[in-house]
N, C-alpha and C positions, 0 to 999 in steps of 0.2 A: 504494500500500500504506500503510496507517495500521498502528503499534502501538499497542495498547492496554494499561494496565494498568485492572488490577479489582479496585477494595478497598471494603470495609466493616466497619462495626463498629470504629471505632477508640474510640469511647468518650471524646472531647475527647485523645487521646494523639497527639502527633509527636516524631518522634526522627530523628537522623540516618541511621538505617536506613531509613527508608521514604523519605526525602529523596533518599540516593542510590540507591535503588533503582529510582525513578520517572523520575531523570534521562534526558533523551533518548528521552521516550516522547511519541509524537503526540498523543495523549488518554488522559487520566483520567478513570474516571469511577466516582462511589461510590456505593454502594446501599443508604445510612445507615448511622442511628444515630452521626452525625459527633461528637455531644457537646459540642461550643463551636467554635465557630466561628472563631475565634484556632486553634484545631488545625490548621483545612484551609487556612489561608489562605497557608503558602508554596507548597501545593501549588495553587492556583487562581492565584497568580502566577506562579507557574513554569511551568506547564501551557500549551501552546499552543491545546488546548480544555480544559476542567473541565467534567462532567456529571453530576448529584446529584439524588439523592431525597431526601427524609428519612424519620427510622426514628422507633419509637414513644418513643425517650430523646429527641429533638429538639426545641426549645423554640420558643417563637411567633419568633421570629428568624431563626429556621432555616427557617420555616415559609413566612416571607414570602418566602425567596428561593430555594429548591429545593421543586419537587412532588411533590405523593403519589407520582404513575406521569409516567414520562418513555414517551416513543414516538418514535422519531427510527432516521435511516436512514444507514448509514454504509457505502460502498463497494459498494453492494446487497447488503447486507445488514438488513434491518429488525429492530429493538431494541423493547423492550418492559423495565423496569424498574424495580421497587418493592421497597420492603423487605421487609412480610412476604406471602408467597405464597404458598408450600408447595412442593410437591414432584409430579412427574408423577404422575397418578393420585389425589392429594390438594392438589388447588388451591385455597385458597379461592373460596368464590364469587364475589367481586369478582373475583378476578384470573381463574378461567377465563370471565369473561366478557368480561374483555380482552381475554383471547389469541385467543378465537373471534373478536371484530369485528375489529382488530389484524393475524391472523394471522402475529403477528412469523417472523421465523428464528430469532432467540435471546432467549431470555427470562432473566430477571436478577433477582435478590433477593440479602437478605443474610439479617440476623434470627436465624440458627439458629449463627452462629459454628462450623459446621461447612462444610468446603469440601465441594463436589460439584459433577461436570461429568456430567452425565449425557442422554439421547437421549431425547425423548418422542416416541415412533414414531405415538400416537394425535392429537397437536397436530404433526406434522413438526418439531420446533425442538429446537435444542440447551439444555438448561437450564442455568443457571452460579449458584453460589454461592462467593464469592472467600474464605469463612468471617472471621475476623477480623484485623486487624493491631493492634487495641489491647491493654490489660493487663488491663482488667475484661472479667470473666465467667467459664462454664464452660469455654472450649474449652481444650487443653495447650497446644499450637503457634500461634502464629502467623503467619497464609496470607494471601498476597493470588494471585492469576491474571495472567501476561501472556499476551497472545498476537496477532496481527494479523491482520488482514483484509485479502482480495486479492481483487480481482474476484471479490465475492461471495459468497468463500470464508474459513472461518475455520482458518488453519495458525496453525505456530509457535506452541501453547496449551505452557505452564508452569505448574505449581504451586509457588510458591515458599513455603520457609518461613523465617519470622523470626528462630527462637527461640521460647526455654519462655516462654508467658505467665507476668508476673510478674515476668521478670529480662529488665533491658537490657543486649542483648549488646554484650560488651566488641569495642573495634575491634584 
């Protein structure tokens, strides 16, 4: 059994919230818009795996070291993962041309800083948006997703939330 956490959109932002929150998770993995690179970095030390895209805020730096689309397989379970994507029934073209070759089980974006876990019954996969954990943008709240995978199954899904974007919550 692996746990996973699932965050994006932090916007160059860490705090000791998301620090302990991550602790004692098998993998990390982010689905941009990371913002500086000094952000993620206690979290890719600490991590026993770290796995990243990057988003359209991400600079040539970022670029050289996390790719567009990730595809990787964890537990039998097959991943598919990029920033911007869309939504079932509204994929972009690039990405639902992923998911057809691909055929992930769960497909993964960030971009929209809103959370959504929801079934694409016409692609079989589960779709996930962990919405934002940073301070910049639209979203109120912010969300990251844990949850694990077990022989090939995805239990134990959470929606956690941070706090009001904008205000770091007191300990």
């Amino acid at each position: 059994m692996k746990r996973i956490a699932l965050i994006s959109d932090n916007h160059g932002y860490i705090g000791p919230d998301i620090l302990e929150l991550l602790e004692g998770q098998d993998e990390i993995w982010h689905a941009g818009d990371m913002g500086d690179l000094k952000s993620i970095e206690p979290l890719v030390k600490n991590a026993k795996v770290f796995r990243g895209v990057y988003g359209n805020i991400d600079t040539a730096d970022t670029r050289e070291l996390y790719p567009l689309n990730l595809d990787f397989e964890v537990e039998g379970v097959k991943v598919l993962m990029t920033h911007i994507g869309g939504y079932p029934g509204r994929y972009k073209t690039r990405v639902k041309a992923l998911i057809q070759k691909n055929k992930p089980d769960l497909y993964i974006c960030g971009h929209s800083h809103i959370l959504k876990v929801m079934r694409d019954h016409e692609n079989d996969l589960i779709h996930m948006n962990p919405g934002a954990y940073g301070h910049h943008g639209f979203h109120k709240i912010r969300t990251i997703l844990t949850f694990s995978i077990h022989q090939g199954k995805i239990i134990e899904l959470k929606a956690v939330e941070l706090g009001i974007r904008g205000r770091i919550k007191d300990k």
